[in-house]
C-alpha positions, 0 to 999 in steps of 0.5 A: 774742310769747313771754311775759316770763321770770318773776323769782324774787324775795323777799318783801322785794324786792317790799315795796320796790314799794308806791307808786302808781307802782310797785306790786306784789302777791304771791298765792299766790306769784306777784308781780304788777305791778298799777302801770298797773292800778291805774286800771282796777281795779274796785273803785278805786285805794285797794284796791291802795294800802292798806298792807296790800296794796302790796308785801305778800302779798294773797291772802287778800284777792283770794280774800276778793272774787275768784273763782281764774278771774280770774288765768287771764284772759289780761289779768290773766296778763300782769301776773304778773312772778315768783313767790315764792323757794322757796315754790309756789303751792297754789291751783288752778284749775279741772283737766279731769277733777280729782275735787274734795276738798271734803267733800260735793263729791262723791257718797260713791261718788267720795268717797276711802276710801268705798264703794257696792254700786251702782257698777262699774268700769265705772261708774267708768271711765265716770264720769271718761270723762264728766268729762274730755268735759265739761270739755274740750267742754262746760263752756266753752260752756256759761258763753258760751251761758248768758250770750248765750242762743245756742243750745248750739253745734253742735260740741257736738252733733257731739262729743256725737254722736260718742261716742253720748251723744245715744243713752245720754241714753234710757237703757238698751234696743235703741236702743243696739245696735250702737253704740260707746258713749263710745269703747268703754268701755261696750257696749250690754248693759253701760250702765244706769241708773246709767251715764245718772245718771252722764251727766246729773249730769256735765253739770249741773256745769256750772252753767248751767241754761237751757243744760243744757235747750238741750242737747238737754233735749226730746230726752230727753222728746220722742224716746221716744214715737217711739221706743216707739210710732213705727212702724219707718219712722218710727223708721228715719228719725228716730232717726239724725238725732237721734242724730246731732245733725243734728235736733231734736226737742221734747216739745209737751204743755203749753198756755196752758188746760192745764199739768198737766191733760193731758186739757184740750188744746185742739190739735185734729187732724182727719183730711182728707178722703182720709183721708191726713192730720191737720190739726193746729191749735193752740197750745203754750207753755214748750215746752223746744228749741221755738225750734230743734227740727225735730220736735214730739211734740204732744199732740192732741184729736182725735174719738177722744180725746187722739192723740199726733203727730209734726210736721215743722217746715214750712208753718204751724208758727211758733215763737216764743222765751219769756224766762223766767227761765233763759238762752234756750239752752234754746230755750223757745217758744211755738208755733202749729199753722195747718192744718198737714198731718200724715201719718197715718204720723206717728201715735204709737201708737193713735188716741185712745190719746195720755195712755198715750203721754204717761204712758209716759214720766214716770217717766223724765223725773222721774227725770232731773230728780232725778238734775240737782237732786241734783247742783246741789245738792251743787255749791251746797254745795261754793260755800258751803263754800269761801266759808264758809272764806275769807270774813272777817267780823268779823274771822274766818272766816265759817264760825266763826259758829255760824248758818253751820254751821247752814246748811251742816248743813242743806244737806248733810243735804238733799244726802245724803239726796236722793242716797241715795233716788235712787241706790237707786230708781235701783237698783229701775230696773236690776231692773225692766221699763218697766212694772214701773217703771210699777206700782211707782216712779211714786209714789216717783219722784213722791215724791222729785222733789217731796222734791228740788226741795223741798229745792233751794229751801230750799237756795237760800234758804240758799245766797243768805243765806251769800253775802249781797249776792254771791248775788244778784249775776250775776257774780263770787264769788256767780254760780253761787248766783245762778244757782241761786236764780233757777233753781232753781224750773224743775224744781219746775215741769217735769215736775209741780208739786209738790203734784201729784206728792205727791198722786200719790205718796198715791194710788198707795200708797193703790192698794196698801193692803191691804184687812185693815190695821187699827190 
């Protein structure tokens, strides 16, 4: 059915339409005929009835209660009749690919007129590549997985795959050799760090936080030991599947005894008699893609001391779905090891050897987290300042009372300075080995995760007060700062608490002191 023609009419011939039987409203210079509506309407029949809204010209009033994707809803679309004579609609919504002009939407290097000493070209180009895929293939499912808690859909994965971020996710190194990356517009000696940060804060703009660990969050912290200490059959055989997005796979360290403290595991894996096998029993939890992973990087207690294994999902693992507070995309689960048989093979590095296994990889897992809890705040403030410019109270714009500037001045400032510190260790990372990194970044990034997710909840708090009653609402013109705030604590946790990881961030400048520094 072909859609009916749209009238241009004027303002004065749609006032003439302002009674319960024929009832119509202008927004944003498209006239919309809202009579058989009206019963259905949410929030009752009186509100389109009002003299101030029948016939009359509502939209500050619709974007005073309605977010822009309620008129691009196919049911509200066929109510539009015709549109304004001689004016043009100026609101949009959301455009694939579009860099947002609000201030402080963006970080200052995508920000017109402005400049970095970090960023490329070809970091650039990259950037709107990675913006363009996002809207196109994630961003869409992402708000529907988010909302029925499947896990992210498999032709996600494939057009991830297809492109090779699954690959870039690790970050820069060998893995990526011969491969195209993003069609081309990167090669493998090319992409750094800066061009992962660019891919995880491109996909955090989604706003689904328990999605954004189901796509593939513990393939990021679960892969690289295989991929540093796996030996190459074992890496000939599970990189292309993951990378393919044919399998998954999951980091499994943490217990119900043992969070932070790595060394208290209670998984025990003991050689069997032939000497061919571990036996592995045990139990993980909150382990991240645990629901649907095919392979678990397990941290084990063996005769030696803690070994790190890689387990095929098979007889004797169960894997059992956590509800937490975020959507169970994420996969989060509880899993138990029951005499599971373990080839020796599997084996990740030396015997004994797992806790330098298992540290080997923190810094980078504490540096994606900053990179996606610098970007979901910077999208919180962008929620804030729009709401803060078109939402009126006591007769004025809210953001006219003093103590909402206060909020977003706070807001911004955290935003800012949390991208800075990032972007210049990011930096420290382009110019430095993996062990260097070891030496010499795992106290500042320590430092800048808990300065981070610090920073997040104080955010957060202010975000849901600026927003009143909607930001504790699941849905409708608040829903992205309640989700945020009933999140926000997941990357204050995962990773490393807090108070951990400052201490951490002590003692490792403490190593460092100069024995002569005196006052």
């Amino acid at each position: 059915m072909s859609a009916p023609q749209l009238k241009e009419l004027t303002r004065e011939e749609v006032a003439q339409h302002n009674k319960g039987d024929d009832l119509w409203v202008i927004i944003d210079a498209k006239v919309y005929n809202v009579t058989r509506f009206k019963n259905l309407h949410p929030g009752g029949v009186s509100v389109l009835t009002d003299e101030e809204v029948a016939g009359q010209d509502a939209t500050e009033a619709f974007f005073g209660l309605h977010r822009y994707e309620v008129l691009e809803k196919p049911q509200y679309k066929r109510l539009q009749v015709g549109t304004i004579k001689g004016e043009q609609s100026v609101i949009h919504g959301k455009i694939v690919g579009e860099t947002s002009k609000v201030p402080y939407a963006e970080p200052t290097w995508l920000s017109e007129g402005y400049h970095s000493p970090y960023y490329t070209d070809n970091h650039r180009e990259f950037q709107k590549a990675m913006r363009v895929f996002v809207d196109e293939n994630i961003y869409e499912d992402a708000q529907a997985r988010e909302d029925d808690g499947k896990r992210p859909s498999q032709e996600v994965f494939d057009k991830m795959a297809a492109v090779n971020l699954h690959a870039m996710r690790m970050g820069p190194g060998k893995h990526l050799q011969g491969l195209t990356l993003m069609n081309g517009i990167v090669t493998p000696e090319q992409f750094d760090y800066f061009h992962e940060l660019i891919i995880t804060q491109e996909i955090v703009r989604c706003g689904a936080r328990g999605y954004g660990d189901g796509l593939l969050g513990g393939k990021v912290i679960g892969l690289p030991p295989v991929l540093n200490f796996g030996t190459p059959e074992l890496k000939a055989k599970i990189l292309p599947e993951v990378f393919s997005g044919k399998k998954f796979i999951c980091l499994a360290i943490s217990e119900a005894q043992a969070g932070s403290d790595v060394m208290g595991l209670q998984t025990t894996a003991v050689k069997s008699e032939d000497g061919k096998e571990w036996i592995v029993n045990g139990t993980k939890k909150w382990i991240t893609n645990g629901s649907f992973a095919d392979y678990f990087t397990v941290g084990c207690k063996t005769e030696d001391g803690l070994t790190v294994l890689l387990i095929e999902r098979g007889p004797g693992v169960e894997t059992r779905t956590i509800k937490t507070s975020y959507s169970t995309a994420a996969g989060t689960a509880y899993i138990t090891f029951d005499n599971v048989g373990v080839p020796v093979g599997n084996t990740l590095g030396e015997v004994g050897g797992g806790i330098f296994v298992i540290l080997s990889n923190f810094n980078h897992e504490r540096w994606v987290m900053c990179c996606s809890s610098a970007r979901s705040q910077r999208s919180v403030v962008e929620e804030c300042l729009k709401w803060a410019t078109q939402r009126k109270a006591f007769g004025r714009p809210l953001i006219s009372q003093p103590v909402i500037r206060s909020k977003l001045a706070g807001m911004i400032a955290r935003t800012e300075s949390v991208q800075a510190w990032l972007e210049n260790l990011t930096y420290q990372m382009t110019h430095m080995t993996y062990k260097q990194q070891a030496n010499k970044l795992a106290g500042q990034i320590a430092f800048l995760k808990s300065y981070s997710t610090q920073c997040a909840q104080e955010t957060a708090k202010d975000a849901v007060q600026i927003f009143g009653g909607r930001g504790i609402t699941k849905s409708g013109m608040g829903k992205f700062v309640e989700h945020f705030y009933r999140t926000v604590t997941f990357d204050a946790l995962l990773g490393g608490a807090e108070d951990v990881l400052s201490d951490l961030g002590v003692r490792q400048a403490l190593r460092a002191m100069p024995k002569n520094a005196r006052l």
